[in-house]
Backbone as CSV, one residue per row, in Angstrom:
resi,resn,N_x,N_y,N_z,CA_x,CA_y,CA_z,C_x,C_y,C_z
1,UNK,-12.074,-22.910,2.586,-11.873,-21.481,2.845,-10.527,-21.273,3.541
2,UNK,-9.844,-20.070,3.157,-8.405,-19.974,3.493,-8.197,-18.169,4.059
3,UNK,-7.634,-17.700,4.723,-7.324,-16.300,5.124,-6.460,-15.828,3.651
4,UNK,-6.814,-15.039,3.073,-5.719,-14.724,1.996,-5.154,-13.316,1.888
5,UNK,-4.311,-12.839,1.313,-3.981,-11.506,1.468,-3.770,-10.926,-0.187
6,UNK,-4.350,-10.123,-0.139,-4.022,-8.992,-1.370,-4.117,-7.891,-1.718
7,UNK,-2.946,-7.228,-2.661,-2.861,-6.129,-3.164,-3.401,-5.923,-4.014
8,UNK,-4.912,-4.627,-3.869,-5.678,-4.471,-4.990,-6.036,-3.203,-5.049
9,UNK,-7.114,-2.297,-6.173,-7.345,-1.312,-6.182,-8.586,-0.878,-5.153
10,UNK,-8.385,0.313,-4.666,-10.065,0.333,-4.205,-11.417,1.177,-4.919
11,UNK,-12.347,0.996,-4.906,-13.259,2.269,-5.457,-13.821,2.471,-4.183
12,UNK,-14.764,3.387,-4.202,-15.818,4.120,-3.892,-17.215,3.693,-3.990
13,UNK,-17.954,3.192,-3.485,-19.150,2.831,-3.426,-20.476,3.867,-2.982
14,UNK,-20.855,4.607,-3.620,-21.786,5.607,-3.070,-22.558,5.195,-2.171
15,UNK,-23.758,4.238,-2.293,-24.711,4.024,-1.089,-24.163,2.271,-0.616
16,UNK,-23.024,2.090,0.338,-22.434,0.935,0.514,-23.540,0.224,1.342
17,UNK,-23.613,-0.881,0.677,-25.028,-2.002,1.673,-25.690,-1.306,1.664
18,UNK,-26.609,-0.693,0.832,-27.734,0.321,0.962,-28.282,1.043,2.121
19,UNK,-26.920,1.804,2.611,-27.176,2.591,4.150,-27.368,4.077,3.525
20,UNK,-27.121,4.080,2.494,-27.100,5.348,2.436,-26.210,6.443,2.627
21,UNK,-24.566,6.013,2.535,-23.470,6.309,2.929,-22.287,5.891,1.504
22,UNK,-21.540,6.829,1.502,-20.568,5.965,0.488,-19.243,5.706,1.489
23,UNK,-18.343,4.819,0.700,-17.403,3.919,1.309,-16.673,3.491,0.247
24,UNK,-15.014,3.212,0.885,-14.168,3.394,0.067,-13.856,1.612,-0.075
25,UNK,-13.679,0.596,-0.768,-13.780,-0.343,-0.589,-13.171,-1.714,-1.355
26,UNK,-13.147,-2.498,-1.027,-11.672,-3.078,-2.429,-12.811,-3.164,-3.396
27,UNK,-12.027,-2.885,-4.843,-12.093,-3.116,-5.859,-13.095,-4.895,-6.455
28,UNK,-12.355,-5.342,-5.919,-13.370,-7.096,-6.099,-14.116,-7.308,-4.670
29,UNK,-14.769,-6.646,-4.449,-15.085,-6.451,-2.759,-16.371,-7.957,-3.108
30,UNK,-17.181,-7.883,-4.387,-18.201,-8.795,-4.366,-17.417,-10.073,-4.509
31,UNK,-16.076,-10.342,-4.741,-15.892,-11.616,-5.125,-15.398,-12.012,-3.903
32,UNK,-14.683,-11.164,-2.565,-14.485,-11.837,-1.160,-15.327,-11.997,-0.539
33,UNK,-16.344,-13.144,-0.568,-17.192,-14.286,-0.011,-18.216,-13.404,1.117
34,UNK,-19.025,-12.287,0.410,-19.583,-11.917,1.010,-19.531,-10.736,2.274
35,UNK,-17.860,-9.994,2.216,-17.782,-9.500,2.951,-16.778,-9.912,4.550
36,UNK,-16.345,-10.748,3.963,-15.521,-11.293,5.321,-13.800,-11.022,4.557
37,UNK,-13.511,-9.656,5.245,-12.365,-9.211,4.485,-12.018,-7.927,5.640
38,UNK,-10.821,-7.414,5.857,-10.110,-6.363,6.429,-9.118,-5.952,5.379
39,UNK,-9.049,-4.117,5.533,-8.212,-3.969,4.921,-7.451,-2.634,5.613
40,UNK,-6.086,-2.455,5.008,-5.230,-1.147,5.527,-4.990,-0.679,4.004
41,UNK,-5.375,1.069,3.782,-5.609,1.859,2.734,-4.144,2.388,2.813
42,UNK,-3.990,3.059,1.749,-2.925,3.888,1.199,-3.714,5.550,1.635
43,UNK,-3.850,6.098,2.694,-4.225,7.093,2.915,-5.625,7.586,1.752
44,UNK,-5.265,8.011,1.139,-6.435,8.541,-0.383,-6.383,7.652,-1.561
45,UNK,-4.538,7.280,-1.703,-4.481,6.355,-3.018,-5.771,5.568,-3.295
46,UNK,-5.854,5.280,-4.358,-6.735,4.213,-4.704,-6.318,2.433,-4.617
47,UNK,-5.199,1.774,-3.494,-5.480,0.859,-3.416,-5.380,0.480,-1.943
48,UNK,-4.869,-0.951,-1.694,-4.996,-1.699,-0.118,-4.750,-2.512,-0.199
49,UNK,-4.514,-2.930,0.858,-3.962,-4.583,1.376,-5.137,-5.158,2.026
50,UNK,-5.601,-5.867,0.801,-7.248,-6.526,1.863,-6.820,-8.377,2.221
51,UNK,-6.768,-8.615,3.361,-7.251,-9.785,3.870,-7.892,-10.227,3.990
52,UNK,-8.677,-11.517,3.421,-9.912,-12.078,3.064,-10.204,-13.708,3.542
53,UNK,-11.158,-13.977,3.797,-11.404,-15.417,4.005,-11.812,-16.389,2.685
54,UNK,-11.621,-16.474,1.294,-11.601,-16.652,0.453,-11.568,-18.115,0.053
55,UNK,-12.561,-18.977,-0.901,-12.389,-20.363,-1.316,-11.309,-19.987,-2.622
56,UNK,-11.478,-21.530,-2.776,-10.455,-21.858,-4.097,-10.903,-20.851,-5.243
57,UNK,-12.398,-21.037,-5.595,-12.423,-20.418,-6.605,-12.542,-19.580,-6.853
58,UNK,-12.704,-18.342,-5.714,-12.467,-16.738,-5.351,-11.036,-16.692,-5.475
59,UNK,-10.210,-17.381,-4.766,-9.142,-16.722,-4.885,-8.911,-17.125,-6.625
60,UNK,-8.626,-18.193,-7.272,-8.377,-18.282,-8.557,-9.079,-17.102,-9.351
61,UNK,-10.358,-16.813,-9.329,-10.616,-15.684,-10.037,-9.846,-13.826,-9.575
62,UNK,-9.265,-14.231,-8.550,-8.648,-12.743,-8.120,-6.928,-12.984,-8.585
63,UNK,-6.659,-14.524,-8.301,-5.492,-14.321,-8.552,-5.060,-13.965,-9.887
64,UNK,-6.241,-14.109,-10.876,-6.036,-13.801,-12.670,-6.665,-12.795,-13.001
65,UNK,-6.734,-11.929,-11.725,-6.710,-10.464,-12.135,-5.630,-9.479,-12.771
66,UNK,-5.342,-8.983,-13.700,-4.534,-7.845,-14.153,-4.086,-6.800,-12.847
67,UNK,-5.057,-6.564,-12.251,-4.451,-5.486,-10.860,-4.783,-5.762,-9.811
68,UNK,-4.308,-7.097,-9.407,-4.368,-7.830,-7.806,-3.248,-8.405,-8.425
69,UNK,-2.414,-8.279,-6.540,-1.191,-8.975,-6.739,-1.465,-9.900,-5.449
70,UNK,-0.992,-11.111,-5.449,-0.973,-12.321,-4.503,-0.225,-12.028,-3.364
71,UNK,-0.172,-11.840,-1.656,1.153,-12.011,-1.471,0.737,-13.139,-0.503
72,UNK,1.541,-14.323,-0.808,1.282,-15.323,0.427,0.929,-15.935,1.456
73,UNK,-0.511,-16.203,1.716,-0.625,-16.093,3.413,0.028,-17.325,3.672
74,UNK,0.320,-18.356,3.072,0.387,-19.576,4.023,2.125,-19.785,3.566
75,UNK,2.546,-18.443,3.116,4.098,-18.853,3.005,4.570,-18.336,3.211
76,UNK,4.490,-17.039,4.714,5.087,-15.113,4.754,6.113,-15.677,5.527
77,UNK,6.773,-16.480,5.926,8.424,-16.162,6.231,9.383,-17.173,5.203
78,UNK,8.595,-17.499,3.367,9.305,-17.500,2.269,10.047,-16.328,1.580
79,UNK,11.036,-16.422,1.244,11.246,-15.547,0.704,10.859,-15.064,-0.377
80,UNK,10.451,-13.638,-1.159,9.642,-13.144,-2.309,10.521,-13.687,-3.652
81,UNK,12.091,-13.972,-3.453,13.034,-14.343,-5.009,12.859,-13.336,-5.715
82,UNK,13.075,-13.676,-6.926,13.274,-12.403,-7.753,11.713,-12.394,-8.708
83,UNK,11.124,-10.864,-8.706,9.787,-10.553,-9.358,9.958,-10.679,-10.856
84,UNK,9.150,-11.671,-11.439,8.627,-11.669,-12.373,8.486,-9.816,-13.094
85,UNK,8.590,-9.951,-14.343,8.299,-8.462,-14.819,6.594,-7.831,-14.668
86,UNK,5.979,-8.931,-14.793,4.518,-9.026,-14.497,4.325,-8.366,-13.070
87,UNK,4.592,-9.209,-11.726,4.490,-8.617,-10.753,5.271,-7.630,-10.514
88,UNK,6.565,-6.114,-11.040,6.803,-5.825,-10.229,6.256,-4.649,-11.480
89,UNK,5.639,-4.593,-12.279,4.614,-3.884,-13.310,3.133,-3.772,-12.432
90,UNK,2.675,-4.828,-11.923,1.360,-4.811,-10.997,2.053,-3.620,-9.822
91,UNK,3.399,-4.396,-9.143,3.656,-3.332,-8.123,3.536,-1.985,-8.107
92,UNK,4.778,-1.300,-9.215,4.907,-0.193,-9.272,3.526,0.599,-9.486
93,UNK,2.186,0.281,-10.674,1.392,0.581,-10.533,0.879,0.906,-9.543
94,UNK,0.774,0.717,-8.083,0.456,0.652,-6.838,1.261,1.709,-6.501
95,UNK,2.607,2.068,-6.870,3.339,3.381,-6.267,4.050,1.839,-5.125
96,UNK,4.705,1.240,-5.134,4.974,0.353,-4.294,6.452,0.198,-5.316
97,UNK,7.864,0.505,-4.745,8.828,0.858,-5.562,9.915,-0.935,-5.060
98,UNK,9.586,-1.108,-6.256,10.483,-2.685,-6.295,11.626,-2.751,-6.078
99,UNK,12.289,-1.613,-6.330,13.593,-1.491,-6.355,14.060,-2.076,-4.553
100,UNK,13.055,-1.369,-3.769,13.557,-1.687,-1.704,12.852,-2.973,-1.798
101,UNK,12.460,-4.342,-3.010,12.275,-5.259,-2.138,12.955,-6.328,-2.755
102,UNK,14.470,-6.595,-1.833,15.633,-7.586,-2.594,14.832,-8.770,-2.480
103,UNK,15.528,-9.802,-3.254,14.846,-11.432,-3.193,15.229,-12.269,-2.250
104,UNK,15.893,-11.465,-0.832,15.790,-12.173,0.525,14.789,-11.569,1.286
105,UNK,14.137,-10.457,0.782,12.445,-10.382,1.709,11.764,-11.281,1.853
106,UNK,11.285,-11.572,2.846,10.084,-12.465,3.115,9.218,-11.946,2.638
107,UNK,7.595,-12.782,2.597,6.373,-12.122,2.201,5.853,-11.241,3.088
108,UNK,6.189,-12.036,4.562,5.894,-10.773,5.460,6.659,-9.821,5.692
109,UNK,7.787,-9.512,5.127,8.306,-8.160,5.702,7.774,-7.147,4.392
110,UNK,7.532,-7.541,3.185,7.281,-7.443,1.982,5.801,-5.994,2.486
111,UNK,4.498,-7.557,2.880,3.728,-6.579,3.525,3.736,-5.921,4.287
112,UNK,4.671,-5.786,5.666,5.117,-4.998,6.208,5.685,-3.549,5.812
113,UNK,6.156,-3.914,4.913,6.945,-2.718,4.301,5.843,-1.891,3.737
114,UNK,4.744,-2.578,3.199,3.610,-1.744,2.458,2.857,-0.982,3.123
115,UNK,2.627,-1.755,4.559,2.054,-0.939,5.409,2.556,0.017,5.985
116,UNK,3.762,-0.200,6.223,4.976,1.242,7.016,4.756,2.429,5.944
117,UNK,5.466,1.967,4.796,5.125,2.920,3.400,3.656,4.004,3.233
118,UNK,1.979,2.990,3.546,1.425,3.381,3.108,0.706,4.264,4.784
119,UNK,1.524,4.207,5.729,1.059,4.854,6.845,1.497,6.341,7.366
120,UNK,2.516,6.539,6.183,2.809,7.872,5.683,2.266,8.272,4.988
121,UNK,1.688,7.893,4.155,0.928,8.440,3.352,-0.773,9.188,3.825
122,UNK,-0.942,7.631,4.821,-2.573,8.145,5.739,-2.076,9.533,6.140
123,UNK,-1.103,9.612,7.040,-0.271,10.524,7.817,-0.569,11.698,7.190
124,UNK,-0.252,11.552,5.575,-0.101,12.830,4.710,-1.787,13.442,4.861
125,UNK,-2.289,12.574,3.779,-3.418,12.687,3.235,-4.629,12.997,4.778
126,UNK,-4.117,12.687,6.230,-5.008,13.547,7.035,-4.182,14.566,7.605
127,UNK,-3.344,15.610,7.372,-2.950,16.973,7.481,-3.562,17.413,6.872
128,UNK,-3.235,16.903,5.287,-3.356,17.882,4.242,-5.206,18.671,4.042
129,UNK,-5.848,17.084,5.056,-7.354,17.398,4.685,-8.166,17.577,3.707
130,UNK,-8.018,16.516,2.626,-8.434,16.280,1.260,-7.843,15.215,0.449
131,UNK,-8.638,14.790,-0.238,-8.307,13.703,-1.349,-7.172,13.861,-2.178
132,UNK,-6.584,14.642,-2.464,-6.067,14.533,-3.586,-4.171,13.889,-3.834
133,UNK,-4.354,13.268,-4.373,-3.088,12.407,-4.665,-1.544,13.068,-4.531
134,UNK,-0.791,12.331,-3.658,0.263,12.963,-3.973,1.412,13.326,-5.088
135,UNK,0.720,11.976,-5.996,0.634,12.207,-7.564,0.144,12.474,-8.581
136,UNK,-0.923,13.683,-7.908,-1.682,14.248,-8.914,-0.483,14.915,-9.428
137,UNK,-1.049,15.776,-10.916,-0.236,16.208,-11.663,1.196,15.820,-12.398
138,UNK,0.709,14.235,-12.365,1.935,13.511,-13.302,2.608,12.870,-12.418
139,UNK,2.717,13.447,-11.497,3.860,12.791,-10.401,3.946,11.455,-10.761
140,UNK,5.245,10.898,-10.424,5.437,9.667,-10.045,6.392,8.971,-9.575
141,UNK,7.047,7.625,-8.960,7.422,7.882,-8.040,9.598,8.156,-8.047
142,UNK,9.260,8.424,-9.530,10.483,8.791,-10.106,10.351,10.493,-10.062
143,UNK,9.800,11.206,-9.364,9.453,12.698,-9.281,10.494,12.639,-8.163
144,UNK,11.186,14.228,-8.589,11.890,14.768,-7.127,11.156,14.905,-6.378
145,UNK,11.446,15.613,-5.436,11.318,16.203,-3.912,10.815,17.686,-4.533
146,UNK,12.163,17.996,-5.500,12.073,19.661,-6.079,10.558,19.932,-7.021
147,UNK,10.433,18.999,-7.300,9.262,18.598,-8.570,7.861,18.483,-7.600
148,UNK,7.929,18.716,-6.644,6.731,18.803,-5.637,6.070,19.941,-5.493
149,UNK,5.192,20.278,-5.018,4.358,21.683,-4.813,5.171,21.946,-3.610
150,UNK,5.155,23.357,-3.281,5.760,24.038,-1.997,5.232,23.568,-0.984
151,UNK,3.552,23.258,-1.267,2.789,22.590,0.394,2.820,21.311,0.102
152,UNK,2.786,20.600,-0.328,3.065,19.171,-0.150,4.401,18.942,0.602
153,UNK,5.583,19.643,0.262,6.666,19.213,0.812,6.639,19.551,1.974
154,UNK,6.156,20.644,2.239,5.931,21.046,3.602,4.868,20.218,4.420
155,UNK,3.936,19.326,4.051,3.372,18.290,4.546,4.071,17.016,4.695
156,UNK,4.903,16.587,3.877,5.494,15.407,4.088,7.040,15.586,4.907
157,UNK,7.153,16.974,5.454,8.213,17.167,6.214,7.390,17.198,7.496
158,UNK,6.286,17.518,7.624,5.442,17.547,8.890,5.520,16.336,9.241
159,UNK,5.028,15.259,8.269,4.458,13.721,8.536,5.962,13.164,9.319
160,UNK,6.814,13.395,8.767,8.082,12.434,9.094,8.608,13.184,10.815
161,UNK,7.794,14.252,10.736,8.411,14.815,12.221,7.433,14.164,13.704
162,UNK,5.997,13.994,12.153,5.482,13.533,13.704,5.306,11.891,14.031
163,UNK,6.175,11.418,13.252,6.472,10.193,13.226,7.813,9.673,13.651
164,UNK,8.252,11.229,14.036,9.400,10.644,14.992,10.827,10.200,14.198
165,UNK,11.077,10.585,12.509,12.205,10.063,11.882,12.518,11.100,11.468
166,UNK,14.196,10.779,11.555,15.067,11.768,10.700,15.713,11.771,10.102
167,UNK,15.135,12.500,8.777,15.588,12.470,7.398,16.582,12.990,6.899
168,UNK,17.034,13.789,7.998,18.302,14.924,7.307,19.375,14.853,6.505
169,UNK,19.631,12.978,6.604,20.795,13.078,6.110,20.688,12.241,4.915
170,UNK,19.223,12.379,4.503,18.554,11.407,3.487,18.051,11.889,2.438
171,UNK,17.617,13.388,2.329,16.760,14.009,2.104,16.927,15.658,1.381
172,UNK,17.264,15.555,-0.284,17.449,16.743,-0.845,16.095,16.896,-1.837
173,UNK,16.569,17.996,-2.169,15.487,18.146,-3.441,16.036,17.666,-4.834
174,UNK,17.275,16.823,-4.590,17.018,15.459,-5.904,16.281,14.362,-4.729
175,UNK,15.888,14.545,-4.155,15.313,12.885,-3.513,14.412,12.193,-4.154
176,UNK,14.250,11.675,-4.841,12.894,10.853,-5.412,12.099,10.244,-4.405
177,UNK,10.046,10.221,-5.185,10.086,9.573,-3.761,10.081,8.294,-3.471
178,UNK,10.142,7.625,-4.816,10.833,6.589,-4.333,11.549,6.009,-3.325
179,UNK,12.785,7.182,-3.262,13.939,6.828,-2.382,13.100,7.520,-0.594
180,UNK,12.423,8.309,-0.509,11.784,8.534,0.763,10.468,7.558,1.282
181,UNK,9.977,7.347,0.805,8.938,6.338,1.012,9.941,4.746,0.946
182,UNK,10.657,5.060,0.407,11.605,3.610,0.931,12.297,3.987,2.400
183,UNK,12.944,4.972,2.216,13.470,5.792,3.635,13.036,5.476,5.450
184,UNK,11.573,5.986,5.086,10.597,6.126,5.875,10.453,4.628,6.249
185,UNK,9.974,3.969,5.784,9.956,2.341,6.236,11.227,1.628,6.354
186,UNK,11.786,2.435,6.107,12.414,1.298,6.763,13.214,1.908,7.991
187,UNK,12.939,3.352,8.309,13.137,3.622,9.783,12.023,3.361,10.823
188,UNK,10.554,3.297,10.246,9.534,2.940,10.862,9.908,1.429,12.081
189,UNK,9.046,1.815,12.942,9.043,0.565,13.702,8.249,-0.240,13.215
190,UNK,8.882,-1.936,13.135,8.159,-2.836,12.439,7.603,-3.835,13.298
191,UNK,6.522,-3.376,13.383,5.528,-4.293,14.308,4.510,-5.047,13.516
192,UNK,3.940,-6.271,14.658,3.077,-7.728,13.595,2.007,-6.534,13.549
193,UNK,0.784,-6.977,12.658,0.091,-6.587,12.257,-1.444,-7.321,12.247
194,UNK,-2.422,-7.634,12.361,-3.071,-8.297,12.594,-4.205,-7.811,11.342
195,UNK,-4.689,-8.718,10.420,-5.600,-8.420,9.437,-6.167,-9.304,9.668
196,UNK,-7.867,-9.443,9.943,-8.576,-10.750,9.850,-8.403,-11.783,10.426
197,UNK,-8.152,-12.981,9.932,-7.639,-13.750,10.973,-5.444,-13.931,10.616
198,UNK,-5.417,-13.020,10.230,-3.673,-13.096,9.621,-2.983,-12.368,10.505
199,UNK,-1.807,-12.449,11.177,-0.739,-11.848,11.690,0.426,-11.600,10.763
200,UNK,0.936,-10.714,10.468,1.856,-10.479,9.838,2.690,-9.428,10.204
């Protein structure tokens, strides 16, 4: 058994462990060994960074998943090199923009970055007070700023104020959000992180 880390989708589980409650939860949640797993969400998105205590042959069956991506536990101050077309196709799917991660990132700044990224997003998705995607309606992460609804932008100008960054000189309505969700992290403060038994 090994601490492992991955990028995967999550669902929804209506009555989770038969409590009678639904819960939002990774995607291969039955194949991490019973439940010995932490994870940090993308606000509403549908995925996460779950950390898991995982054998050989859990992780081999996750790692030959189509939408789980690997990122290193026992190698996060390697550098990531250059992505395969495979992984940065898994990435972008995720809304996770390849373009901000050169091939001198480490694995941990890599996840780092996902978490800075996806803690704007929590940010968003509890103002706004509802589920719904910041790419609903086609969006994606090649969408302007201008190409946004009037209240969304006005939510994600809230998020960045109360997070203390300033965008002003970053930030038009050509901005993609690509280029702001790259923005944002990397003005974020980058602190370790603790998943399970993983520091990162």
């Amino acid at each position: 058994m090994a601490w492992r880390l991955y990028l995967m989708p999550l669902e929804l589980v209506a009555n989770w462990q038969n409590q009678g409650e639904p819960a939002r939860v990774p995607k291969y949640w039955s194949t991490l060994n019973g439940g010995r797993w932490e994870l940090v969400d993308a606000g509403s998105e549908p995925v996460c960074l779950v950390a898991s205590d995982t054998s050989a042959t859990e992780h081999t069956t996750l790692q030959g998943l189509a939408d789980v991506q690997v990122i290193p536990a026992a190698s996060l101050d390697t550098q990531i090199g250059s992505l395969s077309a495979g992984v940065q196709t898994r990435l972008e799917a995720m809304r996770i923009p390849v373009d901000a991660l050169p091939a001198s990132m480490t694995n941990r700044e890599l996840a780092r970055f996902v978490v800075r990224m996806w803690q704007l997003l929590q940010r968003l998705h509890a103002l706004k007070g509802d589920s719904t995607s910041i790419f609903a309606g086609g969006l994606t992460l090649d969408s302007t700023l201008s190409q946004i609804p009037v209240g969304a932008r006005a939510w994600l100008a809230q998020v960045a104020t109360d997070l203390r960054i300033d965008l002003s000189d970053r930030v038009s309505g050509a901005t993609t959000l690509r280029q702001l969700f790259t923005a944002v992290a990397a003005r974020m403060a980058d602190r370790p992180l603790r998943l399970g038994q993983l520091v990162i």
